[in-house]
C-alpha positions as CSV (number, residue, x, y, z in Angstrom):
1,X,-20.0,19.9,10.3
2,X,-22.0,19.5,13.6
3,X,-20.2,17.6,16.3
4,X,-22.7,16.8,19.6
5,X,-22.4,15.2,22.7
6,X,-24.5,12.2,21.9
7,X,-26.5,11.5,24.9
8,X,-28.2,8.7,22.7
9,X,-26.5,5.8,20.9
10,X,-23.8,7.1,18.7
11,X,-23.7,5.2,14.8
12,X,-19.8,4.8,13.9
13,X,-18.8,3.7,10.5
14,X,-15.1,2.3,10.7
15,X,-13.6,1.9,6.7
16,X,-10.8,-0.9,7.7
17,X,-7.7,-0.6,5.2
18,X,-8.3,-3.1,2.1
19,X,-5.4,-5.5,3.0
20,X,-7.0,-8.0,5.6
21,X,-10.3,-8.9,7.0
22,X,-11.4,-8.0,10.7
23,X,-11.0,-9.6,12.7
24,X,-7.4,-10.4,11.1
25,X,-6.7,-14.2,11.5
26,X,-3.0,-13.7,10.7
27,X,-1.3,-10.7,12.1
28,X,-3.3,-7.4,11.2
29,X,-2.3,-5.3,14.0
30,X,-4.5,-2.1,13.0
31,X,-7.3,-4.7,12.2
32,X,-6.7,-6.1,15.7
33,X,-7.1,-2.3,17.1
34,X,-10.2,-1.7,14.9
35,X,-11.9,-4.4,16.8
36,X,-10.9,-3.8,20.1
37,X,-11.8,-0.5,20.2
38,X,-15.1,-1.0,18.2
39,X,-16.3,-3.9,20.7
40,X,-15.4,-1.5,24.2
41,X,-17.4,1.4,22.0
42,X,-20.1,-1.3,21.5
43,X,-21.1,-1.0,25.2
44,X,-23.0,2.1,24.9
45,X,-23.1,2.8,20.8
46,X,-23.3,1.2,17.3
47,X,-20.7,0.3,15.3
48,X,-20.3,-0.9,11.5
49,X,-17.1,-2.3,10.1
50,X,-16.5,-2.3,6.6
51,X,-13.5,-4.3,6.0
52,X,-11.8,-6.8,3.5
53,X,-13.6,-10.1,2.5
54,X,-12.3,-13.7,4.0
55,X,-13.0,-17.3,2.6
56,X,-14.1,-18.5,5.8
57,X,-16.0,-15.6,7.1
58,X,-19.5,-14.3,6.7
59,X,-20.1,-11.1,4.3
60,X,-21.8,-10.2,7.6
61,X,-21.6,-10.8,10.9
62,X,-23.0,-9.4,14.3
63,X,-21.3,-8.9,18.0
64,X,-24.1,-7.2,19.9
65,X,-23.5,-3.4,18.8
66,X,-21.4,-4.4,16.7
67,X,-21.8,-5.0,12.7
68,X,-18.9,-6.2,10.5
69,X,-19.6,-6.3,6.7
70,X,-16.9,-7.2,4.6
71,X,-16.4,-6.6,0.9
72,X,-14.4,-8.2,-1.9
73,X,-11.9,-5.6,-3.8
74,X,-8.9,-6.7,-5.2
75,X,-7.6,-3.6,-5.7
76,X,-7.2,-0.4,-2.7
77,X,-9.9,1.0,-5.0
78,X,-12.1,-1.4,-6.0
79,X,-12.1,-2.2,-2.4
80,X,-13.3,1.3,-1.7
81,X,-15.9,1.2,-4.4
82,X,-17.4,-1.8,-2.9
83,X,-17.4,-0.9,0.5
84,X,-19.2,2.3,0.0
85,X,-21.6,0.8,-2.5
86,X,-22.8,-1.4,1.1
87,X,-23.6,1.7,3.3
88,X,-24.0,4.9,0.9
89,X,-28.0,4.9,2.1
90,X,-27.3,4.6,5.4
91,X,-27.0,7.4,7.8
92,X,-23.9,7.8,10.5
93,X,-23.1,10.4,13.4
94,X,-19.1,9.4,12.8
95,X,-17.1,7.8,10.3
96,X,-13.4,6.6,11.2
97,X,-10.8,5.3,8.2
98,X,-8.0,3.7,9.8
99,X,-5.0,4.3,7.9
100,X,-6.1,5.4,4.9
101,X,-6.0,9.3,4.3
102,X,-6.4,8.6,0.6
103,X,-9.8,7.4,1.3
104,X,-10.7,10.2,3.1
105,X,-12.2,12.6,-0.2
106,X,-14.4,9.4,-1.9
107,X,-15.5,9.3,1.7
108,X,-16.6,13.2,1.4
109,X,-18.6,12.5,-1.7
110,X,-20.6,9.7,-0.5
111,X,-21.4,11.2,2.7
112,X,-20.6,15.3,2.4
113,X,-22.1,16.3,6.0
114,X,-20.7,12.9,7.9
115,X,-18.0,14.4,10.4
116,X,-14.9,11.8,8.8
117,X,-11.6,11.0,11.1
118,X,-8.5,9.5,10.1
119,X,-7.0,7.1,12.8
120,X,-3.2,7.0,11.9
121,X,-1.1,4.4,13.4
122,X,1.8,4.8,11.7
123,X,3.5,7.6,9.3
124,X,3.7,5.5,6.5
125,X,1.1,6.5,4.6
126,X,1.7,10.0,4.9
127,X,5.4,9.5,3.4
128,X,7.6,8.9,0.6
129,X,7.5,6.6,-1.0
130,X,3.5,5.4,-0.4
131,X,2.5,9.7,-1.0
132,X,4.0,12.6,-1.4
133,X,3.7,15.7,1.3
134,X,1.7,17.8,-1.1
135,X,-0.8,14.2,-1.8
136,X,-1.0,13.6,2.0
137,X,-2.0,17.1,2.9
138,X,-4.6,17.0,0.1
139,X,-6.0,13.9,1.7
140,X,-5.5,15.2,5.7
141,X,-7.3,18.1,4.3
142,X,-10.6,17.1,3.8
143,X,-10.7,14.8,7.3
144,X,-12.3,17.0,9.9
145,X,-10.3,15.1,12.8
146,X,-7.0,13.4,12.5
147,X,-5.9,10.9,15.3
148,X,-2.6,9.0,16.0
149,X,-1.8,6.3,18.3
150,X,0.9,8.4,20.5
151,X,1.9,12.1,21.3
152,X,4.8,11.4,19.3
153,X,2.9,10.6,16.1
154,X,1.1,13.6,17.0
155,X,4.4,15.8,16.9
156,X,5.1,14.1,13.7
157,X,2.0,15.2,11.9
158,X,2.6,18.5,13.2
159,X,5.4,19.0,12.0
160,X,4.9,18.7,8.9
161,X,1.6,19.6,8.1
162,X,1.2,23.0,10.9
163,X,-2.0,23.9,9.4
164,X,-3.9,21.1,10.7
165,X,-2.9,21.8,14.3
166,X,-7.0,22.0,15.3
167,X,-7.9,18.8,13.9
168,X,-5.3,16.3,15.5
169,X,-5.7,14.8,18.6
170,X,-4.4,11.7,19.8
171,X,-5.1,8.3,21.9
172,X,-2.7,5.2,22.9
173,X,-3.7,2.0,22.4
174,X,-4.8,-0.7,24.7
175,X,-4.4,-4.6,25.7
176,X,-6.9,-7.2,26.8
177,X,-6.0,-7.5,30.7
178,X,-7.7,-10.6,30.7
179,X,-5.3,-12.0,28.7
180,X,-2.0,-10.8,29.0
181,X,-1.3,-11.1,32.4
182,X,1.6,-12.5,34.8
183,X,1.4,-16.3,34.6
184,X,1.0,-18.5,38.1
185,X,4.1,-20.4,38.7
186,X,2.7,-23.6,36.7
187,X,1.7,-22.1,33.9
188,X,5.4,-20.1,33.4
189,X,6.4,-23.6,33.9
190,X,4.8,-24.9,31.0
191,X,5.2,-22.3,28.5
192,X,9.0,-22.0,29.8
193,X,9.1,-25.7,28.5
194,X,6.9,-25.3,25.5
195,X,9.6,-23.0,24.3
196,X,12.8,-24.7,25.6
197,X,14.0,-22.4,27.6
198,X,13.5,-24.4,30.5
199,X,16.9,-23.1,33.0
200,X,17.9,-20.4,30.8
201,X,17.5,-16.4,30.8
202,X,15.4,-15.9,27.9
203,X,15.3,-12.5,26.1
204,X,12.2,-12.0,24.1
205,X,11.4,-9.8,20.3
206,X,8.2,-10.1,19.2
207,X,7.6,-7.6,15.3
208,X,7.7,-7.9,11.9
209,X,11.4,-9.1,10.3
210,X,12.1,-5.7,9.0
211,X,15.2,-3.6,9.1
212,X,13.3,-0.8,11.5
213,X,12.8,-3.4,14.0
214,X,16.2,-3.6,14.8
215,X,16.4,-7.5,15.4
216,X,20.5,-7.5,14.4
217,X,21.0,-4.8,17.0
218,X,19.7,-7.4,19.7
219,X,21.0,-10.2,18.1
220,X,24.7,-8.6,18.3
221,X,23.3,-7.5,22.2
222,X,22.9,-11.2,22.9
223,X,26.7,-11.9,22.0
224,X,27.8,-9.5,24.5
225,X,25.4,-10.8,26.9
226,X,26.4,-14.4,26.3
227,X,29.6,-13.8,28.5
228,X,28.1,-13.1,31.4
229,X,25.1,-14.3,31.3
230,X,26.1,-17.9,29.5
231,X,22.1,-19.5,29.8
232,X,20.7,-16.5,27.9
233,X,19.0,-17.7,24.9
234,X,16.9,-15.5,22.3
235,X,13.5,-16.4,21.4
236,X,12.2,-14.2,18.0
237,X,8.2,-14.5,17.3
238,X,7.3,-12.8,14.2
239,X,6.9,-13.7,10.3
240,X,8.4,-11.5,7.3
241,X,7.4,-10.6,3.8
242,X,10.9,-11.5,2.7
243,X,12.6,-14.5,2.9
244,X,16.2,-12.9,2.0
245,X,16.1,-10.6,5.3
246,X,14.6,-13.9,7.8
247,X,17.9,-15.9,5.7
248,X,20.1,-13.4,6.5
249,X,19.0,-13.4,10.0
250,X,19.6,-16.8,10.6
251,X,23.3,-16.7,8.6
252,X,24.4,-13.7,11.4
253,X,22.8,-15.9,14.1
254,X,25.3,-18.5,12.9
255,X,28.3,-16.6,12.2
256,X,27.6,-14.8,16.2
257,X,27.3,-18.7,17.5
258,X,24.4,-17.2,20.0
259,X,21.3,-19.4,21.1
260,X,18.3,-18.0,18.8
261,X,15.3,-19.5,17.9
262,X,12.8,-17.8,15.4
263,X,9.6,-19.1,16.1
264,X,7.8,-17.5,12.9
265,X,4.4,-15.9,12.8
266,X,3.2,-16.4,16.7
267,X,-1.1,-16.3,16.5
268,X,-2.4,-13.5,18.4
269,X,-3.9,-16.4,20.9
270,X,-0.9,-17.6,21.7
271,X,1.3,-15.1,22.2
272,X,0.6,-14.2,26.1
273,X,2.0,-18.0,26.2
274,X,5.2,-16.5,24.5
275,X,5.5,-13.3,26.7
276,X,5.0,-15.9,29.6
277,X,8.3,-17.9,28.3
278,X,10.2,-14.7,28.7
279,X,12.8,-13.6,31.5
280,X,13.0,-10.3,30.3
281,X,11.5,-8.6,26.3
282,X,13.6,-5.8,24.4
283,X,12.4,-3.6,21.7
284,X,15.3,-2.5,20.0
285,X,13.4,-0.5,17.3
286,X,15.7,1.8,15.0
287,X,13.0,3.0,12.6
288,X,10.4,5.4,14.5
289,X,8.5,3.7,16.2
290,X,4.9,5.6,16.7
291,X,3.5,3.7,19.6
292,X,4.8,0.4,20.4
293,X,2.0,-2.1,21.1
294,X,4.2,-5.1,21.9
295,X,5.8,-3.2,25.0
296,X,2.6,-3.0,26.3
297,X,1.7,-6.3,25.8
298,X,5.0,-7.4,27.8
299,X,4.7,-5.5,30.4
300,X,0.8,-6.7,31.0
301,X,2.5,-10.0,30.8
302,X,4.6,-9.5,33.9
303,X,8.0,-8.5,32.4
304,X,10.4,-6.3,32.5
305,X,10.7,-4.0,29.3
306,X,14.6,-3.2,27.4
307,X,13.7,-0.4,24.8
308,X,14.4,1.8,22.4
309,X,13.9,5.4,23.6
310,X,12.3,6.1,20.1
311,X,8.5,7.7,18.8
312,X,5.9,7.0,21.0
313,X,7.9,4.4,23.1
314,X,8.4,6.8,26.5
315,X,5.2,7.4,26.1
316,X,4.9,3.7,27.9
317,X,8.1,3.2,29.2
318,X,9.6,5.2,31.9
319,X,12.8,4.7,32.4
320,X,14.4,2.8,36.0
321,X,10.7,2.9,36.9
322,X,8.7,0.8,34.8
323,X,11.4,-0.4,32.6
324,X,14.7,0.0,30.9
325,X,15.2,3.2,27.8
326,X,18.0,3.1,25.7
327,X,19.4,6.7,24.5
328,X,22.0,5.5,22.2
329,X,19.8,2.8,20.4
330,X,21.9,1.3,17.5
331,X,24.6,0.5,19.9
332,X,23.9,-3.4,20.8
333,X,26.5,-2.6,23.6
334,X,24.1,-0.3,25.2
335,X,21.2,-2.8,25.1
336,X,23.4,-5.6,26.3
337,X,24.2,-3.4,29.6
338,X,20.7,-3.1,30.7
339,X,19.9,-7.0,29.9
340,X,22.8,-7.8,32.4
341,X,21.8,-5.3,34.9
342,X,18.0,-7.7,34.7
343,X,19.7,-10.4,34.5
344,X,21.5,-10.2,37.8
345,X,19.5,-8.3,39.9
346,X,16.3,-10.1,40.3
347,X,14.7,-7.3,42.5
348,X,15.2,-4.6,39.9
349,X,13.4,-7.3,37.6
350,X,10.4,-8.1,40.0
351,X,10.4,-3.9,40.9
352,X,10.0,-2.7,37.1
353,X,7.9,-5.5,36.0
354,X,5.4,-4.9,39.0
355,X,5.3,-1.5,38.4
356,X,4.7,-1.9,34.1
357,X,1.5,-4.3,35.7
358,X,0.5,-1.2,37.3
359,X,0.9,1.3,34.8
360,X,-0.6,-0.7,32.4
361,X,-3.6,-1.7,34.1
362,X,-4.4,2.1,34.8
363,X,-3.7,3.6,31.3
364,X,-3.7,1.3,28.7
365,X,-6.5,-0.8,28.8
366,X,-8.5,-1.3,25.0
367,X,-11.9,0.5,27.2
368,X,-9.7,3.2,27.9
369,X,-8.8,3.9,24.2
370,X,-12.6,3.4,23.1
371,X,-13.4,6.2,26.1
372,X,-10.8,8.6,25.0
373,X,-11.7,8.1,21.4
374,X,-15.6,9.0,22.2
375,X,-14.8,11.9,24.0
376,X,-12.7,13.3,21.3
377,X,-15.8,12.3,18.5
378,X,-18.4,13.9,20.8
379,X,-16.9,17.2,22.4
380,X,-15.3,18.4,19.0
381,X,-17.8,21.3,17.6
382,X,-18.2,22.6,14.3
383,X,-15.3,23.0,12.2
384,X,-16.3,25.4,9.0
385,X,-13.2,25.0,7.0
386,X,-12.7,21.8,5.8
387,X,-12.3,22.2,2.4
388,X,-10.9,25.4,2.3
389,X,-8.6,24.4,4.9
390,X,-7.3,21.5,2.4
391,X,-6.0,24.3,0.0
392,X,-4.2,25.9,3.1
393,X,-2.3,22.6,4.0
394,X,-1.8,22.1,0.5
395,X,0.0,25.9,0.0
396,X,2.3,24.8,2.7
397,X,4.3,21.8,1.6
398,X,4.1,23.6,-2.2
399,X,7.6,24.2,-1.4
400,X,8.6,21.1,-0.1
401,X,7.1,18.5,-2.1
402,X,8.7,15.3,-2.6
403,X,8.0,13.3,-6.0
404,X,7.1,10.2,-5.5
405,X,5.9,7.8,-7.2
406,X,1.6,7.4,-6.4
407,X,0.9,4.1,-4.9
């Protein structure tokens, strides 16, 4: 499968996962970096989205370059069905599934001499219990490029799936400068009152309510914080799936007597507003974390960073000079020593959050991803072995296979 420097417009099929539409109107975060990258690609090639159906969108709809058509599937495979159904006679230099490895050999059939990527953003869907290895290494197999988001998740693949070592590559994620940025002084004002937290040192967590996010951790933090720092107040933007884990959330905010305020599901429009609220934002992640998109986000924002030194988090965050790592991250002790250390030294604020501006603005920018990700597409050559390759990756975890159940 022929992979060319296209000195000509380059046709990329993206095959969105089947869960939400693009662009996602409520949270979507791998929807969010489909389009981002596929409008920065737009500037110089064409690009068709295939992604889920919404009430109140178009089947199709146009940005310049770029095409969205968007399919109705109730099911991860009627989804696929449908989708493929909409672009099987057309012709395409690139086709990227985002999330999906499972999709990856329907894809093969429909168009056997298409050069097919998977973009991984996570390893959930390479792991118990959503596949097992020997399924995931069947599906990797037949992909003749597989990126992730971070070096870490890079490692990660690696690791467990050594025979794919040519085909993985990987490319961090970006922000829109434009708009997260460091407020003016009236503008902090507002969203400082918009929030409440008008005279008090407000830590910020923005992520989904899950256990891997590590929200008691902080939470517990904040207690130890409270003593010496008696404004601070904790503002949580973020919905959950489960009611049960946001309850008990609230009950250990209560039975810690700290100031916390969960703000729910915070639209993607408003949160620079929210990072603009904030004194200082922690990601206390316990789970791995493969890249980390809210740090960045933060730091565009102006602030200074508290994180978990997990996954693909260094990657962004260096510690003491663009913000604050955390080594031993389940102890809320550890993460309540570095808020205090923010908290009362306003120059070691100011210094890290200028420098995360910085960093930021030179590496993570979403027209950085979309160039990284071309160059990868174009300057890969032919790779002969893609199917026999999958039986190779599939020998390997032989011995290791996990039963799970298929999702």
């Amino acid at each position: 499968m022929l992979f060319t420097k296209w000195r000509c417009t380059m046709r990329l099929l993206i095959i969105a996962p089947e869960q939400l539409s693009v662009p996602p109107s409520v949270g979507g975060s791998v929807e969010h970096s489909i389009y981002s990258i596929a409008k920065n690609i737009s500037s110089e090639h064409k690009v068709t989205i295939l992604s889920k159906r919404r009430a109140n969108l178009p089947y199709k709809s146009s940005l310049g370059n770029v095409t969205i058509i968007r399919v109705q599937g109730s099911t991860r495979d009627s989804y696929l069905r449908n989708a493929l159904k909409k672009v099987a006679h057309r012709h395409y230099d690139m086709i990227q599934i985002d999330n999906r490895p499972r999709f990856v050999k329907r894809v093969r059939k429909v168009f056997p001499t298409t050069p097919i990527a998977v973009f991984l953003h996570s390893v959930t869907f390479i792991s118990p219990p959503m596949t097992s290895l020997k399924q995931a290494a069947n599906d990797l197999g037949y992909a003749d490029l597989i990126i992730g988001n971070s070096s870490s998740l890079k490692k990660t693949i690696l690791k467990r799936f050594p025979n794919l070592r040519n085909k993985v590559h990987y490319v961090h994620l970006g922000v829109n400068l434009k708009e997260y940025r460091p407020p003016t002084l009236q503008v902090r004002i507002h969203a400082r009152r918009k929030h409440k937290v008008s005279g008090r040192f407000a830590i910020l967590f923005a992520g989904r309510l899950i256990p891997r996010k590590g929200i008691p951790v902080l939470m517990k933090a904040v207690k130890t914080v409270q003593k010496s720092v008696p404004s601070v107040k904790l503002l949580v933007a973020g919905g959950t799936g489960k009611r049960a884990y946001k309850a008990y959330l609230q009950r250990l905010g209560q039975t810690l007597n700290i100031p916390v305020s969960f703000k729910g599901y915070v639209s993607r429009s408003e949160m620079p507003r929210f990072y603009w609220s904030g004194d200082c934002f922690v990601c206390p992640s316990q789970g791995l974390e493969a890249f980390g998109l809210v740090n960045v986000e933060a730091m565009a924002s102006g602030l200074p960073c508290i994180a978990s030194k997990n996954g693909g988090i260094a990657e962004i965050i260096k510690h003491d000079q663009n913000g604050l790592l955390v080594d031993d991250f389940s102890n809320p002790k550890q993460f309540a020593k570095q808020i205090i250390r923010v908290a009362h030294n306003s120059k070691i604020a100011k210094r890290l959050a200028k420098q995360a501006r910085e960093d930021v603005l030179a590496r993570f920018s979403w027209k950085n991803t979309a160039n990284k990700l071309i160059k990868i597409y174009s300057s890969k050559k032919e790779d002969k072995g893609v199917i026999s390759n999958a039986n190779n990756v599939r020998e390997q975890v032989d011995q290791d296979e996990i039963t799970t159940e298929k999702p």
